[in-house]
SEDREN-960587 format. One line per 8 residues: number of its first residue (from 1); their letters; for each residue x, y, z of C-alpha. Coordinates in Angstrom, 3 decimals, decimal comma, always signed. Layout:
NUM = a = X/Y/Z | ...
REM end
This chain:
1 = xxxxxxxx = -166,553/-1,540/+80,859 | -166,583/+1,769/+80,016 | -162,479/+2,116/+81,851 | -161,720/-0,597/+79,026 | -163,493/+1,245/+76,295 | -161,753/+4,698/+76,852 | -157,976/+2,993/+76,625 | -156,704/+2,967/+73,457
9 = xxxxxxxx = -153,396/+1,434/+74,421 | -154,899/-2,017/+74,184 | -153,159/-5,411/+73,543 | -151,510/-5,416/+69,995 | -153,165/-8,662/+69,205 | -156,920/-9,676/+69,878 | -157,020/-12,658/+72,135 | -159,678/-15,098/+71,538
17 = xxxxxxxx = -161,518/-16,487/+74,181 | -164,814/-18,109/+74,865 | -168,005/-15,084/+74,996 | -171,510/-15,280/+75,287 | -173,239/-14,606/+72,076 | -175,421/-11,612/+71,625 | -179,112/-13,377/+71,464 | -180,467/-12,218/+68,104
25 = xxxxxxxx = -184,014/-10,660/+67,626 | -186,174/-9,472/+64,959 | -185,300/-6,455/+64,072 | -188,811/-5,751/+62,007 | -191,358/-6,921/+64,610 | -190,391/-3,359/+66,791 | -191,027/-0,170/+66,087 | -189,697/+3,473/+68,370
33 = xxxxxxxx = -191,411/+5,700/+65,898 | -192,969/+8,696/+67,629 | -193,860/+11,500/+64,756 | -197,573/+10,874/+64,676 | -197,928/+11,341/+68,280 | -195,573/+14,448/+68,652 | -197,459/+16,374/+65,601 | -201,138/+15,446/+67,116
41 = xxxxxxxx = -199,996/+16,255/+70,541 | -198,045/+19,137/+70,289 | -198,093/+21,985/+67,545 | -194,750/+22,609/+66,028 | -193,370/+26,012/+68,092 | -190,937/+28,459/+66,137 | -188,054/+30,035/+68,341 | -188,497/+33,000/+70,002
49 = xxxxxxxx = -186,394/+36,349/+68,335 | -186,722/+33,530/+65,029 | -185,391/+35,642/+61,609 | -187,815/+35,497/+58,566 | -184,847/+34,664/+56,517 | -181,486/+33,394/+56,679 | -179,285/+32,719/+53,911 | -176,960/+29,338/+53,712
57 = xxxxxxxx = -173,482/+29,484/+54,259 | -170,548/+26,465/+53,773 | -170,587/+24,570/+57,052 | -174,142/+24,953/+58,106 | -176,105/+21,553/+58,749 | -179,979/+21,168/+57,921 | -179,989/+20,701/+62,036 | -178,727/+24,439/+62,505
65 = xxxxxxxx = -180,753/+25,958/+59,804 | -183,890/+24,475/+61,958 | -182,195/+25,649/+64,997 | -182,392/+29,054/+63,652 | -186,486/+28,832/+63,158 | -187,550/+26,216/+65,287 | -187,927/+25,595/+69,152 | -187,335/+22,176/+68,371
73 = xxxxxxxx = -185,127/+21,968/+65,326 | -185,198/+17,794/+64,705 | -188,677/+18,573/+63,417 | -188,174/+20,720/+60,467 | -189,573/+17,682/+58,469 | -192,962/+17,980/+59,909 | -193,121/+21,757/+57,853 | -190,889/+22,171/+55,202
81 = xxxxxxxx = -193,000/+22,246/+52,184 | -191,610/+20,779/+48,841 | -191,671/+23,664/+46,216 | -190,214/+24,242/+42,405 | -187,326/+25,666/+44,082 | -185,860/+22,582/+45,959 | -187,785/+19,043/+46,281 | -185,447/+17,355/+48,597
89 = xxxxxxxx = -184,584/+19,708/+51,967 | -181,586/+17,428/+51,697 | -180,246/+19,505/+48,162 | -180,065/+22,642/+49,956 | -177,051/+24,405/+49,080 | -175,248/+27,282/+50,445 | -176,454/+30,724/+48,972 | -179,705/+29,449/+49,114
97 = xxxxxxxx = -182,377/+31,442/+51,706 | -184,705/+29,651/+53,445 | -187,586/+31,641/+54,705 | -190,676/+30,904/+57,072 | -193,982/+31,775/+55,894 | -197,603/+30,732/+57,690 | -200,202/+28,683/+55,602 | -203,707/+27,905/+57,142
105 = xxxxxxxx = -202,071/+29,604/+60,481 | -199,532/+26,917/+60,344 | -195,449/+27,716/+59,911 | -193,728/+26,206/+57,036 | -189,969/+26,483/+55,770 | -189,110/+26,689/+51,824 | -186,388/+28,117/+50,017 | -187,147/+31,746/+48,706
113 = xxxxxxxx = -188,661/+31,679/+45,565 | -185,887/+33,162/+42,868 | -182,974/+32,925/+45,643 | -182,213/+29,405/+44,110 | -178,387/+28,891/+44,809 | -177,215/+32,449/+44,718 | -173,688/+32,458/+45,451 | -171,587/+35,799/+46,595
121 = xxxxxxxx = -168,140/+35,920/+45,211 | -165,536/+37,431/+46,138 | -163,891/+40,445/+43,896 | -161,476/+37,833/+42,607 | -163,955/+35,232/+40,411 | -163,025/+31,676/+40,911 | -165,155/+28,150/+40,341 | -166,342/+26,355/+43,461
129 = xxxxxxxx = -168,641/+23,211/+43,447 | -171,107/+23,072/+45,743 | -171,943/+20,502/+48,530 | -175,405/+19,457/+49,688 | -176,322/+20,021/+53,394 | -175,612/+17,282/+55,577 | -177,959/+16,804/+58,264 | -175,300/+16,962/+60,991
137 = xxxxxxxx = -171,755/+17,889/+60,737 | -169,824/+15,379/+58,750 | -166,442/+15,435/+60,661 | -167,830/+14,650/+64,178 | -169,567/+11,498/+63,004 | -167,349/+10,146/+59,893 | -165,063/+7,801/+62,309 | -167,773/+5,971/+64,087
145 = xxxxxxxx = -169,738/+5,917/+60,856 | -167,952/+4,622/+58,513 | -166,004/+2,424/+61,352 | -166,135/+1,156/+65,573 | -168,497/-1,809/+64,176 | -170,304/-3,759/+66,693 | -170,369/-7,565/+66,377 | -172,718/-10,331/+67,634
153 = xxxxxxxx = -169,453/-12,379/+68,789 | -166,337/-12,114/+69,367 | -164,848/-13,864/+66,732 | -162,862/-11,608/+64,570 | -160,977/-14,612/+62,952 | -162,238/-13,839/+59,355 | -161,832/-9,968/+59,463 | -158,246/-9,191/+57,286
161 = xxxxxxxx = -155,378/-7,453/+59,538 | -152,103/-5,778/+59,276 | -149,499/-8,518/+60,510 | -146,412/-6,091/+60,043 | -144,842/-2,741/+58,962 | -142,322/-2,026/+55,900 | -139,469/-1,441/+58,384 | -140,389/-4,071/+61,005
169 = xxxxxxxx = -141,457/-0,914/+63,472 | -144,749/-2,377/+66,350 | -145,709/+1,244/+66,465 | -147,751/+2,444/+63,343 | -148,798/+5,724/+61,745 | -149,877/+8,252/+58,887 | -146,853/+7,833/+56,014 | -145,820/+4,436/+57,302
177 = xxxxxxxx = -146,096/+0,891/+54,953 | -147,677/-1,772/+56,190 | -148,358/-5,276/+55,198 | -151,930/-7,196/+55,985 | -153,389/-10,306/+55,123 | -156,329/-11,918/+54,083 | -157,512/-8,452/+51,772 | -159,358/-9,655/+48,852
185 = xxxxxxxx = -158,037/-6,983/+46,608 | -161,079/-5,625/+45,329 | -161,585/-2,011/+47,059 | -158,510/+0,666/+47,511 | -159,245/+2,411/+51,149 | -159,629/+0,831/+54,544 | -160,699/+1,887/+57,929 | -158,573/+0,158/+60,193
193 = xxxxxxxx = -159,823/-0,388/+63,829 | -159,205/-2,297/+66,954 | -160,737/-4,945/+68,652 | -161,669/-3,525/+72,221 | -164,224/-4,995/+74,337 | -167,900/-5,629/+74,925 | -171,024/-3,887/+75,931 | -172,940/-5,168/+78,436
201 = xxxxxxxx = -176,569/-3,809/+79,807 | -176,204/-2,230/+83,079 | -179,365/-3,551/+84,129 | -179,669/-7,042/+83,174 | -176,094/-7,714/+82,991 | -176,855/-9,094/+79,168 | -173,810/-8,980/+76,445 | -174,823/-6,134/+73,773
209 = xxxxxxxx = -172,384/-6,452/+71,237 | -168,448/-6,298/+71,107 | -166,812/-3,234/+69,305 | -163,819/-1,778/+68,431 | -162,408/+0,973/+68,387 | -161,537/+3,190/+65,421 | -157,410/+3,884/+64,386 | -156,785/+4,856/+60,698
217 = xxxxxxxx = -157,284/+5,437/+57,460 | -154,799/+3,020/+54,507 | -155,193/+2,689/+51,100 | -153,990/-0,555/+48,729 | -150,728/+0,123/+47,104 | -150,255/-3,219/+46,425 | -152,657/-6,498/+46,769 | -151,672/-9,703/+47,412
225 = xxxxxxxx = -151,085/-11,791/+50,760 | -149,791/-10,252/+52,301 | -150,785/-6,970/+50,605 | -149,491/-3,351/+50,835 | -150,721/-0,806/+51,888 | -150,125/+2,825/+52,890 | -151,651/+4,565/+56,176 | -152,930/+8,230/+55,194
233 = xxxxxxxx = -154,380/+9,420/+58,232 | -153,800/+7,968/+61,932 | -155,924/+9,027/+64,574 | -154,054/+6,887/+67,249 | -151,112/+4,478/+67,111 | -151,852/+1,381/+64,680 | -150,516/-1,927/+66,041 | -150,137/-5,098/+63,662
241 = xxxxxxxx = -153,166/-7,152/+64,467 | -155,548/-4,615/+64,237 | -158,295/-5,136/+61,360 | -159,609/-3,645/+58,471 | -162,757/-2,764/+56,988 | -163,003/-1,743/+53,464 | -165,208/+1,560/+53,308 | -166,116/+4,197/+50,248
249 = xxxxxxxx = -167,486/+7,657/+50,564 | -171,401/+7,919/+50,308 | -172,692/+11,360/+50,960 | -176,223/+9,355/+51,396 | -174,309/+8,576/+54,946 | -174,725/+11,867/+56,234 | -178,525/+12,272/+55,801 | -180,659/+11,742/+58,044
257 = xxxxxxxx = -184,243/+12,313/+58,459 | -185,062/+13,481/+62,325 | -187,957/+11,626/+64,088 | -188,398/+11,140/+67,455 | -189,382/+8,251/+69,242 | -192,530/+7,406/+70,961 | -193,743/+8,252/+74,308 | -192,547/+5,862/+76,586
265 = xxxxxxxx = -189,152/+4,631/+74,874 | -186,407/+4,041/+77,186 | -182,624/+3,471/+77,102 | -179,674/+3,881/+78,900 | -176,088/+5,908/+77,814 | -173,670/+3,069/+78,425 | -170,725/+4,878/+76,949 | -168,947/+7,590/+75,286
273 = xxxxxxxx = -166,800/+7,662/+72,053 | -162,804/+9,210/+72,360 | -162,286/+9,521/+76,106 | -164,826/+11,984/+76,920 | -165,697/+11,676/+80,425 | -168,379/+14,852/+80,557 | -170,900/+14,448/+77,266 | -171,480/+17,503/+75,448
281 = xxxxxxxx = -172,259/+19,014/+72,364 | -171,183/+16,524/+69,537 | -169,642/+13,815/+71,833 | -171,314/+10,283/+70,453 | -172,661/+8,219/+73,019 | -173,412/+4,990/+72,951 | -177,131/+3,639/+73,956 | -178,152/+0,464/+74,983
289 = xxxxxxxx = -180,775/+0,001/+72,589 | -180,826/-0,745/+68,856 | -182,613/-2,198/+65,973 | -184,072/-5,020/+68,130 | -186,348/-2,065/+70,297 | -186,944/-0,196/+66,626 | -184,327/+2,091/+66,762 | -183,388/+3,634/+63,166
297 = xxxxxxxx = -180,850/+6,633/+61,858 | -182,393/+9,676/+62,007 | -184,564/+8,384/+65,773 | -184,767/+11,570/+68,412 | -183,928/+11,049/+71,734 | -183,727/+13,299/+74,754 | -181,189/+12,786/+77,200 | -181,964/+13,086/+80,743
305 = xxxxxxxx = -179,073/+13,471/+83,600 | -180,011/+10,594/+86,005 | -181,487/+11,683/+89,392 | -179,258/+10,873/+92,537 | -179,864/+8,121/+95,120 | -180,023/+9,702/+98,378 | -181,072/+8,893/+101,729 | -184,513/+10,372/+103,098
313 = xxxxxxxx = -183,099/+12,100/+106,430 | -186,613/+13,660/+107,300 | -188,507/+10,573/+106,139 | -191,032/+9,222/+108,979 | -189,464/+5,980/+109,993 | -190,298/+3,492/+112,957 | -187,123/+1,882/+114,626 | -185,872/-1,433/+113,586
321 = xxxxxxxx = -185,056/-2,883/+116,649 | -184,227/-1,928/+120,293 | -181,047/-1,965/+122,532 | -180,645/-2,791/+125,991 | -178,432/-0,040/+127,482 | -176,258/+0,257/+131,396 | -177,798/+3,024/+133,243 | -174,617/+2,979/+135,405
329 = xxxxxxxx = -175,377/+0,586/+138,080 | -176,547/-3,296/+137,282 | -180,104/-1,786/+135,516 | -180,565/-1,691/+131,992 | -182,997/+0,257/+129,887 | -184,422/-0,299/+126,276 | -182,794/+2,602/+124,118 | -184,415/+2,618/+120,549
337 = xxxxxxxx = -182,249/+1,994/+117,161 | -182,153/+4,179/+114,733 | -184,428/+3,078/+111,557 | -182,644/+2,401/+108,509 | -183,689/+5,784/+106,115 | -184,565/+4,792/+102,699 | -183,761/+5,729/+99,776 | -184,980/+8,121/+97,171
345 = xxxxxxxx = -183,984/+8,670/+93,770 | -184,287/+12,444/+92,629 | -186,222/+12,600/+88,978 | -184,259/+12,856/+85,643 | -183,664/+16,303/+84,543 | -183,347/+16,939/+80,976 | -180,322/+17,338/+79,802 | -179,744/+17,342/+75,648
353 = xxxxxxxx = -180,951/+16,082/+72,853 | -179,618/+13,272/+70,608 | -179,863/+12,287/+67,283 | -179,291/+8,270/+66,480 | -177,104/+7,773/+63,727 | -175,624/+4,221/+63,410 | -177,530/+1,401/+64,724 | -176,827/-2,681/+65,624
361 = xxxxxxxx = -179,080/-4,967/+66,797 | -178,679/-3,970/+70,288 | -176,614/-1,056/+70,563 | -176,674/+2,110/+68,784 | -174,263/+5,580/+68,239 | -175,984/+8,684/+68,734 | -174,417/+12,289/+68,133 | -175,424/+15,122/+70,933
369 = xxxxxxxx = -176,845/+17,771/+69,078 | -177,529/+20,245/+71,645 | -176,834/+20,424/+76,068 | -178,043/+22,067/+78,652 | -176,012/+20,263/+81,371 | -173,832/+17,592/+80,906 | -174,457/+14,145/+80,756 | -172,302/+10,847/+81,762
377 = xxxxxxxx = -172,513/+7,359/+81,294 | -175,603/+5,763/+82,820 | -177,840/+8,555/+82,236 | -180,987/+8,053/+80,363 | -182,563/+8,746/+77,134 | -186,160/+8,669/+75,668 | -188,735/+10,734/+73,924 | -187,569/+14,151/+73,651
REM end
C-alpha cells in the first residue's frame, strides 16, 4: 500500500473497478477527548531554562511560542488566561510579548500588559499588515489541507477533471492551459489531485478510505465545458484525468486548538505524505483512525517507534520432539530437538508527538510537531 502511495507517476486516467465500500459509522456516538484527565492527573510543567518573556516575531506558530514556556507545549490552552490585551490566543500578532506569570502557585501565559502589537521598524518606515498566529506552520500542512481527500468509495465519476492541455501536450505544469470538464463555473481556483489508491488497516485487513494524491494549483480563465483554465503552481506533473476540487483560503483552517486524547486511545501510522520514508519533524502521517473512534483537528497524539519482534534465545524452553540418531554401528540413540524459541516483542519507545489536523471517517492526517527518533509506517500512536 504504502509502495503505491509514495509513486506519483501513476496511471494518467483512474480506472474504475469494483471496491469494497468503507462501512460507515457514527461519527458522534465516540469521543478521544483526553484534557480532563491530563489536567487532574498531571500538573502542567514549564520547561526547564524557560524565559519570562519572549517577544513575537513573523513566522512563529502558537505551537513554538508554547514550546518556548512549556514542557509540553500542545497544552498552552489549559493556562493562557484571557485578558484586555488579547481574548483569543489565536489573535496574537507578532510584536506582541507573551510573558508567564504564577497565580494561586499555578503558571499562566498572557500577553504583557501595554506591549499590545508593538512593532520594530526598520530606519526606513514602511506599512506592513499583520497576520494572526497560526497554530502550526501554514506551508507544511496547506496541500493536504486544503486537498489529498479521502473517499468512502472509489467512485470518482462525478468529481470534474482536466481531459486535455491548450497545445495537446500529456505532460502538465505551472504556466500551461488546460481544458476540464464538468466545472460548474461558480468558484475561480482549484486544487487539482490524483486518484491513487486505498488505505487499508494493517490489522484487520478492513478498507479505510481511498485518497489521492495532491498535484496543483489552476484557476478559471474561462468556464464552460469544457472550461479553461490556467495551472499557477505544480507540485508534480499534472496528467489529463486528474480531478479537481474547488478550494478558497480560510485562515480559520490553520487554527487549531491542541487536546490530547484519552488514556488508552490507540492507532496505527499507516503512511506518510510526499515520499518520506523516515518521519520527522513536519512530515504528515497518516493514522488509521478518524472521526468514527472521536478523532477531531486539534487531537494530541504521541507517537511511539514500534518495539521489534525477536526471538527469546535465553528463554527456558522444553524440546518439541526427539530424534533417533546412528551411533556408528546399527544402534541408535534419542538426541533431543531443539525447542522452537518464542517470540517477544520489545515495548514502544516514544518517539514524537503529533498534532491531528484533517480528519475522515476512518482515517486522519496528522503533522509531527516535534521527534526524538524517527518513526516509520506501522508505528503507533496514542495518548501523549
Amino acid at each position: 500500500m504504502l509502495g503505491a502511495f509514495l509513486a506519483t507517476g501513476c496511471a494518467q486516467v483512474p480506472v474504475a473497478v469494483e471496491s469494497p465500500v468503507v462501512q460507515p459509522c457514527d461519527p458522534g456516538a465516540a469521543r478521544a477527548d483526553g484534557t480532563a484527565a491530563a489536567a487532574a492527573d498531571q500538573p502542567v510543567a514549564l520547561r526547564p531554562g524557560h524565559p519570562t518573556q519572549y517577544t513575537v516575531v513573523p513566522g512563529d506558530t502558537l505551537w513554538g511560542i508554547a514550546g518556548r514556556f512549556l514542557a509540553q507545549p500542545w497544552r498552552w490552552p489549559e493556562i493562557w488566561r484571557q485578558n484586555p490585551q488579547i481574548r483569543n490566543p489565536h489573535r496574537i500578532y507578532p510584536g506582541d510579548v507573551i510573558e508567564v506569570f504564577y497565580e494561586r502557585g499555578q503558571p499562566r501565559l498572557r500577553v504583557a500588559a501595554g506591549q499590545r502589537g508593538v512593532v520594530r521598524l526598520t530606519p526606513q518606515i514602511r506599512a506592513e499588515s499583520l497576520e494572526a498566529l497560526p497554530t502550526v506552520p501554514r506551508d507544511v500542512i496547506q496541500p493536504f489541507l486544503r486537498s489529498a481527500p479521502v473517499l468512502a468509495t472509489n467512485t470518482w465519476d462525478d468529481v470534474p477533471y482536466l481531459i486535455a492541455s491548450q497545445d495537446g501536450r500529456v505532460t502538465l505544469g505551472a504556466g500551461d492551459r488546460v481544458y476540464a470538464r464538468n466545472l460548474d463555473g461558480g468558484q475561480r481556483v482549484y486544487r487539482v489531485f490524483r486518484p491513487s489508491g486505498r488505505y487499508v488497516d494493517p490489522d484487520t485487513g478492513e478498507v479505510l478510505g481511498y485518497y489521492a494524491i495532491d498535484v496543483a494549483d489552476a484557476e478559471l480563465v474561462r468556464p464552460g465545458d469544457p472550461a479553461t483554465l490556467l495551472l499557477t503552481h505544480s507540485r508534480r506533473e499534472a496528467y489529463p484525468g486528474d480531478r479537481l476540487l474547488a478550494t478558497s483560503d480560510d485562515d480559520d483552517l490553520y487554527r487549531f486548538t491542541p487536546h490530547p486524547v484519552a488514556a488508552g486511545f490507540s492507532g496505527r501510522i499507516i503512511g506518510v505524505m510526499d515520499s518520506v520514508s523516515r518521519i520527522g519533524q513536519y512530515a504528515t502521517v497518516v493514522l488509521n483512525v478518524g472521526s468514527c473512534q472521536g478523532l477531531a483537528p486539534g487531537h494530541v497524539l504521541g507517537a511511539y517507534q514500534r518495539g521489534a519482534l525477536m526471538h527469546d534465545r535465553f528463554a527456558k524452553v522444553a524440546p518439541q520432539s526427539v530424534a533417533f540418531v546412528p551411533t556408528g554401528g546399527d544402534a541408535m540413540v534419542a538426541d533431543p530437538l531443539p525447542a522452537a524459541l518464542p517470540m517477544v516483542r520489545l515495548p514502544d519507545e516514544e518517539a514524537a508527538v503529533v498534532m491531528v489536523y484533517r480528519v475522515f471517517d476512518r482515517v486522519s492526517y496528522a503533522l509531527v510537531m516535534s521527534a526524538t527518533r524517527p518513526l516509520s509506517v506501522g508505528d503507533t500512536v496514542g495518548a501523549p
